[in-house]
N, C-alpha and C positions, 0 to 999 in steps of 0.2 A: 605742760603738754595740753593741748585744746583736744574737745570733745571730738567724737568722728564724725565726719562727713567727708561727705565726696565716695572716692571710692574706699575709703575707708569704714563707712558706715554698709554699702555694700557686701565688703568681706567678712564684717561684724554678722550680716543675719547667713553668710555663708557658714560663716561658725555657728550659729546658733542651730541651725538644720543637720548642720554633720553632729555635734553633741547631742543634741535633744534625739536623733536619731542611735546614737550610737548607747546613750543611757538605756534606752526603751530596751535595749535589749541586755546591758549589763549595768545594773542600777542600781547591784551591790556585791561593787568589782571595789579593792583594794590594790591601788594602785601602787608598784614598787616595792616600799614597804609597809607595815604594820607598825606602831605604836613602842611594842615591845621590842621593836629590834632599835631602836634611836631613843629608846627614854634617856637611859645613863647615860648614854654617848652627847646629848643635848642638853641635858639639867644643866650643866655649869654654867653655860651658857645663857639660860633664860635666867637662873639667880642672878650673873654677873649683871645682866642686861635691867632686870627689875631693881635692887637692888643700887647700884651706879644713879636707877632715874630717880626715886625715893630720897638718895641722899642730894643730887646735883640738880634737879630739875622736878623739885615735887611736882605732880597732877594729879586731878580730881579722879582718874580713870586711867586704869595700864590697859591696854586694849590689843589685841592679837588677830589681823587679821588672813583669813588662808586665800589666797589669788586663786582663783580657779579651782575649788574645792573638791568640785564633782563629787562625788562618792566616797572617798575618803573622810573618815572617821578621826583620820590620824589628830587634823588641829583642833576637834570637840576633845581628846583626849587630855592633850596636851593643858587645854584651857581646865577641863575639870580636876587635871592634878593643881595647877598654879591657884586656883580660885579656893581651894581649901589648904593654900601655903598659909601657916605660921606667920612670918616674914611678910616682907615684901609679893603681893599675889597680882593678879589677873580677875580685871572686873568686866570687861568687856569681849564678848566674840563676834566677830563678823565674817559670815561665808558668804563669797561672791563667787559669781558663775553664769557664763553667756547663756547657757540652759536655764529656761525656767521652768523646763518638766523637772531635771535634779535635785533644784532645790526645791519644790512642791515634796519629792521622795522624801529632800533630808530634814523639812519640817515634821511630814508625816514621823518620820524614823523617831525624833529629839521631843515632841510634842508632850510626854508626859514626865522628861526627866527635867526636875525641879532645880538642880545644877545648871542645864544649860535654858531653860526657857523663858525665863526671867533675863537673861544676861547676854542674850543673844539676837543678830538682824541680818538678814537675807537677802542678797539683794543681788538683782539681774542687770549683769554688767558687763561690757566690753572691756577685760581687764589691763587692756592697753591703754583705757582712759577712767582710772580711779576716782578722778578729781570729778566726773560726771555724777557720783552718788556722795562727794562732801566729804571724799577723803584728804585731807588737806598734807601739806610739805609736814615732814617729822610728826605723825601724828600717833603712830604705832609703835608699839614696846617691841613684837612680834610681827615679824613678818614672814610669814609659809608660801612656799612655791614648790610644793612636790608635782613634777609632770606637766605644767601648765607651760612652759617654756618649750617641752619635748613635743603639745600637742600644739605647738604654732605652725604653721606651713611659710618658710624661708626665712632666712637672717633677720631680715629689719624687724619683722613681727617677734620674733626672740627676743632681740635687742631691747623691742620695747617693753617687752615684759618683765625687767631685767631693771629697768631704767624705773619703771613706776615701783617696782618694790625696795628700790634705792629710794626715792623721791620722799617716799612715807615712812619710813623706819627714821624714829627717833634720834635725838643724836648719840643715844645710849642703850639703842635699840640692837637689836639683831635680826638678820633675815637666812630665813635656812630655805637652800636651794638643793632638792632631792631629782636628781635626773639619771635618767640612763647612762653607760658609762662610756660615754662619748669623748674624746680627747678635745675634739673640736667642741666642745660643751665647757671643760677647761679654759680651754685658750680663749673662749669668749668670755666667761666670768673674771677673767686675770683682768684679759684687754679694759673692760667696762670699771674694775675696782681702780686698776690702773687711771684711768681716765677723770673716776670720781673724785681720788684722789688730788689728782695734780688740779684743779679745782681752786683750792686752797681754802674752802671752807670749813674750818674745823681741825681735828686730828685727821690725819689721813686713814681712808680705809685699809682692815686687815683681812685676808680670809684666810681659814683652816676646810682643808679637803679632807674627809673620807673617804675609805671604803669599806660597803656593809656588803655583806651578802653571804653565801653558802663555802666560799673558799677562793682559790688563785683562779679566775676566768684562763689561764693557762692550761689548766690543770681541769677546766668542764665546770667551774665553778660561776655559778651568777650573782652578780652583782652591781649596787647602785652606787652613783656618787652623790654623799651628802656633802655639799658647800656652806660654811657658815660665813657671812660678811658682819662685820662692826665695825666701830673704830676699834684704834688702836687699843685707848683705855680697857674698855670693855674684852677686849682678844685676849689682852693680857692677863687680866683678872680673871677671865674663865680658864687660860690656861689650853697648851694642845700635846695631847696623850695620844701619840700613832700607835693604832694596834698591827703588829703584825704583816697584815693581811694588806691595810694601808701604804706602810713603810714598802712595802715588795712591788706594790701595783705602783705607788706613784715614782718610786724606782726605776721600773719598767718605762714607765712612760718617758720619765727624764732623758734616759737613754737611747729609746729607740721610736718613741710617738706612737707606741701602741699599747693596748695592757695585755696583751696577749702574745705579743715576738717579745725576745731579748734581744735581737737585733735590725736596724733600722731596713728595713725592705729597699732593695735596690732599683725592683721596676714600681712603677705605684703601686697602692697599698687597694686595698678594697674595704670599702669600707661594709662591714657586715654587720652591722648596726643601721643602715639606712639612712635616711632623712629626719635625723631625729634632733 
């Protein structure tokens, strides 16, 4: 993917104006979810994914980085459990962010803890083109995408953000995709896994869906969907445990394309979720 310009580079300081504007005023908002609602649910995952690279593809550096961080805390979290793993850890973190007032915040916020200030780089990006700050093809152990896909404005711009966190994640990597609970947000991660796949470079990709939140969105309940993509190897080895709550929504969906009807709507449906 080449750097932006044209009107690409345009839409880039369009986004930088809507964030930097929209930070100033919540600039320590916790976006979807928190830490403690996806540790256990993602551990397997990051072991499988570290782990697999240490024995397959040793490197000097497992490195983690969160596409569009914004204010979320969640992948400094993440990095400071892995960075004091026993095992196989995490030596590198990288937040990126078209705002450079947020990351200014998240330097201030991290500036005296000794876990991340050392092992950590900042950097003001249009996260549709990664390759513009030296993030090269398979470079990432970790790949984090909570909301950064939800705050794109139309398909293609999704698409692309989707596409560069495929491009960077490792061959033994994982990329966790944390979004609102869009069906159309589905069908676009299948389509694209789908796509990477038939490729034929490598083992073909797998993904595992979640659902986290307070209970059945049928029921008044809110909730996100976490997407984890890898390869196969790496799917396998971390293994997929549907809770409940999961197994009933993606159920839902199978059936009827919504998580909310158990049956499929005869006149169009509305989408009450928005443009997300």
């Amino acid at each position: 993917m080449q750097q932006e310009k044209g009107e690409d580079a345009n839409s880039a300081e369009l986004y930088r104006q809507k964030w930097d504007h929209m930070f100033q005023e919540r600039a320590h908002f916790e976006w979807h979810c928190d830490f403690d609602k996806v540790s256990s649910l993602l551990d397997p995952y990051f072991k499988a994914a570290l782990t697999r690279t240490a024995s397959q593809e040793p490197v000097e550096e497992n490195a983690i980085v969160d596409v569009g961080c914004g204010s979320s805390s969640l992948c400094v979290d993440i990095f400071k459990q892995f960075a004091a793993a026993s095992g196989p850890s995490l030596q590198k973190l990288l937040l990126t962010d078209v705002s450079p007032y947020i990351l200014d915040v998240m330097k201030e916020k991290y500036k005296d803890d000794d876990v991340v200030k050392d092992s950590t780089s900042f950097h003001v990006v249009d996260c549709r083109y990664l390759n513009s700050i030296g993030i090269n093809n398979e470079s990432m152990s970790v790949v984090l995408e909570k909301g950064t896909i939800d705050a794109m404005d139309g398909e293609e711009d999704k698409v692309a953000i989707l596409r560069e966190c495929l491009r960077v994640m490792r061959s033994n990597g994982v990329v966790i995709s944390i979004s609102f609970p869009a069906v159309a947000r589905l069908q676009m991660l299948e389509e694209e896994v789908k796509r990477w796949s038939e490729r034929g470079e490598g083992d073909p990709l797998n993904m595992h869906v979640h659902v986290v939140g307070s209970g059945d969105p049928a029921r008044g309940g809110t909730v996100v969907f976490v997407a984890v993509i890898g390869r196969e190897g790496v799917m396998k080895e971390a293994g997929y445990e549907q809770s409940e709550l999961t197994r009933v929504v993606l159920e839902r969906v199978k059936r009827s394309g919504s998580i909310i009807q158990e049956e499929e709507a005869v006149e169009e449906e509305v989408d009450v979720f928005g443009d997300v």
